[in-house]
N, C-alpha and C positions, 0 to 999 in steps of 0.2 A: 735367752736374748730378750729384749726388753720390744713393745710395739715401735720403737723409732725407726724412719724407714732406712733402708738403704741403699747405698748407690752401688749401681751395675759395674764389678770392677773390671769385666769384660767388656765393654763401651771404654770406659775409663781408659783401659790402657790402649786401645785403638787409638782414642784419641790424644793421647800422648805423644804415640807413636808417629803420628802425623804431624803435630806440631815439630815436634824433634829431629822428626826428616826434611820437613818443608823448610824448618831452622834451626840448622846445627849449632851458630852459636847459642842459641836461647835455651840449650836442653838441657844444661844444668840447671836454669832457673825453673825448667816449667817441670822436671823433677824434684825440687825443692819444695815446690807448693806441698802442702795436701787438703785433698778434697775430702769435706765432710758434709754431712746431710742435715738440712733444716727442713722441721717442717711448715715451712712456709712461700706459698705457691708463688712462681713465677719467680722465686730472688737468686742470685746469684753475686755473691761479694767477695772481698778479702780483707782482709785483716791485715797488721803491721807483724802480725808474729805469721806471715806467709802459709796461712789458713784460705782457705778458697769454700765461702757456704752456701751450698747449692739445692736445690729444689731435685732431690732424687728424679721426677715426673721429668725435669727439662734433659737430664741423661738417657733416660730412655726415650725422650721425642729427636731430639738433635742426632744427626747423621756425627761419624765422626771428626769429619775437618770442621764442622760448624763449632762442636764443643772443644775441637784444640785450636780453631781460633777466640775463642771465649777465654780460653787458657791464657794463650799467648798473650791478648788484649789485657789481662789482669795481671799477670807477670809485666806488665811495661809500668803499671800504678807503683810494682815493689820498687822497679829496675830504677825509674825517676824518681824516687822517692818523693809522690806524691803528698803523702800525707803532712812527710816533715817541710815541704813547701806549703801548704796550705799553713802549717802551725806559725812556721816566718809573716805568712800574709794578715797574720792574726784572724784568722777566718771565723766568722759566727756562724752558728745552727743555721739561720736563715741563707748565709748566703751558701750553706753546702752544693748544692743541686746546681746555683752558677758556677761552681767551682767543680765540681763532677765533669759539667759538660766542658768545659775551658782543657781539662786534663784529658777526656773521652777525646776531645780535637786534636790536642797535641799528639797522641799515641796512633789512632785511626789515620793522622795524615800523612805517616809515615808507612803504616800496613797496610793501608788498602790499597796502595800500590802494589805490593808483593801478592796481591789476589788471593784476599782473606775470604772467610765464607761465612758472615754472620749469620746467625739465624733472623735478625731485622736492620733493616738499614742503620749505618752506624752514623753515630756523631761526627759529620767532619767541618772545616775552618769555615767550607763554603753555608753547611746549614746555620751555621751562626754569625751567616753574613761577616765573616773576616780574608782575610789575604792567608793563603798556606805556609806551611813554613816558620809561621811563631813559635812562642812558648805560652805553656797553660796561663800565666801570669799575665800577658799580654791580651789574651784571648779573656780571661774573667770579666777586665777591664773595659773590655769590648762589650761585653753581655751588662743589656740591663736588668731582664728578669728571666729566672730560669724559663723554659718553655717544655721540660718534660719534668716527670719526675723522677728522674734516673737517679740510682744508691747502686756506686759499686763498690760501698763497706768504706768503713773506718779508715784500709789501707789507702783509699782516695784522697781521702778530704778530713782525717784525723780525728774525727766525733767518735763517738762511740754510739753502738749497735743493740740495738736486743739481744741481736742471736750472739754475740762477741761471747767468747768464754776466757779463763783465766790463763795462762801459760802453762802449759806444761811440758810432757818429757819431749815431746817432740816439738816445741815452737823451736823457729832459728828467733835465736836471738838478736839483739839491732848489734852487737859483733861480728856473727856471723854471716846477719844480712850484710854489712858492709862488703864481708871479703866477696862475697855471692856477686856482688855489685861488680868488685872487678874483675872474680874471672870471667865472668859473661864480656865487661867491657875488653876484656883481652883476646879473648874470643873473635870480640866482631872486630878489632882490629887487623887478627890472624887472616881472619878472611877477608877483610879488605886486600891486603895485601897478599895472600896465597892462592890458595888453588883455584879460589872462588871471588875474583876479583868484581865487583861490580854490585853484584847480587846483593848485597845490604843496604838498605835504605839511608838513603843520605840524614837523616836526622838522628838513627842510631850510630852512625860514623860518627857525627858531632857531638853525643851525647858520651861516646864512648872516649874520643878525644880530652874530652873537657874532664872528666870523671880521674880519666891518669896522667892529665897533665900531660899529654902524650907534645915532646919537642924532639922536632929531628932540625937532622942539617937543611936548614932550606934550598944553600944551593945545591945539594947534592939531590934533591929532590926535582926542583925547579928543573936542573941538567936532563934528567933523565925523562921526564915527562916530555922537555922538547925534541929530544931525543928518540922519543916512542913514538909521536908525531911525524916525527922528521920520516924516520925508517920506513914508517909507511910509505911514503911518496917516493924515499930515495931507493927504496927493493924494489921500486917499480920498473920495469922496463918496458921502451916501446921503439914502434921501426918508424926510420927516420931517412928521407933522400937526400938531405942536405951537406953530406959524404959520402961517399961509394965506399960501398962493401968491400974488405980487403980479399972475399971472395971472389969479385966481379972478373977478376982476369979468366976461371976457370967456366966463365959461360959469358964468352965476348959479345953476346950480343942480345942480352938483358939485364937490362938496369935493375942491380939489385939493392937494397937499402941494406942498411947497417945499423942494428941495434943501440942503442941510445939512454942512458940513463938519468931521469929528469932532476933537475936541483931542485930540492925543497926549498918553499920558500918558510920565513918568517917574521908575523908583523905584530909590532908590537902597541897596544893602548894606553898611553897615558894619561890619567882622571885629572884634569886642570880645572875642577869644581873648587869653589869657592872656602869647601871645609879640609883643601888640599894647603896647609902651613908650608913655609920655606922648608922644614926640617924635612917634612913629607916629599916632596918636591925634587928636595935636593937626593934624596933616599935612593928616590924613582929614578934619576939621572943615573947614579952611581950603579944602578943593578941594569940600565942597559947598554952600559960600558962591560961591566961584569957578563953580561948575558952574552955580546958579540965575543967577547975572547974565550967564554968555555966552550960557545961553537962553532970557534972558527970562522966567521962573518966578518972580520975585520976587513977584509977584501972586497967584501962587498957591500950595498948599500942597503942597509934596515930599513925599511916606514916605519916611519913611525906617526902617529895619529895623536894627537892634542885633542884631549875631549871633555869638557862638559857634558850641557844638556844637547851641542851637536860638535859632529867635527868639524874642526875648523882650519886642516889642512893636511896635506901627505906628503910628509917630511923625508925624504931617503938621505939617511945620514951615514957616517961610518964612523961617527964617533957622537958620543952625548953633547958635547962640546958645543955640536949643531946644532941640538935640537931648541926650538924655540916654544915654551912653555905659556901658550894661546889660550888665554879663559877664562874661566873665574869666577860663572856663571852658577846656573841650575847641575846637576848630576843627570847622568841617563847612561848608563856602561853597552848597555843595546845597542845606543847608536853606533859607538864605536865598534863594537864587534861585525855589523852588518857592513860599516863601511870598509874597513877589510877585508868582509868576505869576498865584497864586491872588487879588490885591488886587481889587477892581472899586471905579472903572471898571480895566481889567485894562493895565498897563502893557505898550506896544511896545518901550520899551528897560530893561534894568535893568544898571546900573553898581555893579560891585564895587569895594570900596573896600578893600585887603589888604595883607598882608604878604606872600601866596602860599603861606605852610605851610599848607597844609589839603587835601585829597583833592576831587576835584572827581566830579561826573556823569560818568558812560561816554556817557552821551549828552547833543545838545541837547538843551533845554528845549523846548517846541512854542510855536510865535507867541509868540516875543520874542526879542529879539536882545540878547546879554550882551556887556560890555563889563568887562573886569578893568581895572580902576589897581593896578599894584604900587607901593608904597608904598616897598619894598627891592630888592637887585639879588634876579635870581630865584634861587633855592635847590632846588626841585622844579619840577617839568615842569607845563604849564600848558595848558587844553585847548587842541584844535587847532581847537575850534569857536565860541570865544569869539576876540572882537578885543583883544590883549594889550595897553596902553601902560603905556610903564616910564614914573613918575611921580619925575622927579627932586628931590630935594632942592637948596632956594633957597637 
């Protein structure tokens, strides 16, 4: 064997191991990688051929969740095909390092939620003074001069590397990086949707959506999200004096209450901003016509909320018919959802009705569960704590 050093493959698969359990979907990809040894201190990169080159010294200093979040973090460079966005942006040598950090934000703003364990504070949207939730592209654009000098390889930012070596028997090739691409994105759809509902970071949902094109039925979707909402409030039970207990005869002479099950409410938000068109408009009517007859609410009266940048009235309706479409103004979808929360009786779900231009909550809302219909393809980032359905046009 030759003096080149090499890496500890007992670390190695520790820290695989962790990655792979802390994220099922990503374990094809972070065993796809492979790690080889450079010698050159402190670097850690990847390549387009799903090479990972790392500083032997940083395997033996790094704990193992530190080096399978290192993993992880570089497997998101493959998984977005960083580089080949960089190459569309026509990227220069100089502006690499803005463009590392723009891609470092996009990836980190999504894992450090799920409690990564860098070995140094990671790049996120806040250190480069932006709003969370973009894309690399957006955030470049933002930056005007790098402020570190971060290289996390070719596979980044699409330059080429010193340590970059030629292809060989083992590179994935850009075919079968593709397919890599979607079984991981099938992956995290699997688990949005299965055993493991929630747990995937709302930007790799998006990223995974977008990647296969992923269309469902929206109303079938939309039904059952209000429906999941609903349930909770309507499996509620509680005791109630406002009828006697048909118990009450067999203990005449204590008032007993009688069990009671509460109606869920449901309120609905409609976006009357300015970049809302008749065709939009008219859209939004038609799905809260739609939305009272798949659950049954024709009986009852809907709010409904006309909103801009505030609300501008609480509409209970029982048919679209009624509703009167107040605005025209600035966007704010916030406002609307709090002034629902605030309705009483206090609605369990509330369904936005949009186009998606508007700034949302940093946070949920408390006791109720929000439910976005985009009205358009999306155009801005959409919370990661609402249930999103794209509402196609018929």
């Amino acid at each position: 064997m030759s003096g080149r050093p090499q890496i500890d493959l007992q670390r190695l698969a520790a820290a695989r191991f962790w990655a792979a359990t802390r994220f099922p979907y990503l374990a094809s990809a972070v065993f796809a990688t492979r790690l080889l040894p450079i010698d050159r201190r402190g670097v850690v990169a990847v390549d387009e051929a799903w090479r990972v080159f790392i500083d032997p010294e940083l395997v033996r200093e790094w704990r193992a969740d530190q080096l399978g979040s290192v993993l992880v973090h570089h497997v998101g460079h493959l998984l977005r095909d960083h580089a080949g966005r960089a190459r569309s942006l026509g990227l220069r040598n100089e502006d690499a390092n803005r463009w590392t950090m723009a891609a470092d934000a996009e990836i980190n703003d999504d894992l450090t939620a799920a409690e990564l364990s860098f070995p140094a504070p990671p790049v996120l949207p806040s250190t480069i003074g932006c709003e969370a939730g973009r894309f690399a592209e957006e955030y470049f654009r933002s930056i005007e001069t790098a402020r570190s000098e971060c290289d996390c390889g070719s596979g980044c930012d699409g330059t080429p590397k010193p340590w970059d070596r030629p292809p060989d028997r083992g590179t994935v090739r850009p075919e079968a990086a593709n397919l890599l691409r979607c079984q991981v994105a099938a992956e995290v759809l699997k688990c949005c949707r299965g055993l493991m509902p929630g747990t995937v970071p709302a930007g790799l949902r998006r990223w995974a959506e977008e990647l296969l094109g992923a269309r469902v039925d929206w109303r079938r979707v939309l039904a059952a999200e209000i429906r999941r909402g609903v349930a909770a409030v309507a499996g509620a039970v509680d005791y109630s004096y406002r009828r006697p207990s048909r118990r009450a005869s067999a203990v005449p002479d204590v008032v007993m209450p009688t069990m009671q099950r509460p109606v869920p409410e449901v309120a609905v938000v409609v976006d009357t901003s300015g970049s809302m068109n008749e065709t939009l408009l008219g859209r939004a009517l038609s799905e809260i016509d739609g939305l009272m007859r798949s659950l049954g609410l024709a009986q009852r009266r809907l709010p409904v909320l006309p909103c801009d940048a505030a609300v501008h009235a609480v509409q209970k309706v029982t048919s679209a018919r009624q509703v009167e479409l107040l605005g025209g103004g600035g966007t704010n979808m916030g406002e609307g959802i709090e002034a629902a929360r605030r309705l009483r009786p206090a609605p369990s779900v509330v369904v936005v009705l949009t186009d998606g231009l508007t700034p949302w909550p940093p946070e949920p809302p408390s006791r109720v569960q929000v439910i976005v219909g985009l009205l358009r393809e999306r155009s801005m980032p959409t919370p990661g704590w609402a249930r999103v359905v794209q509402i196609e046009a018929v």
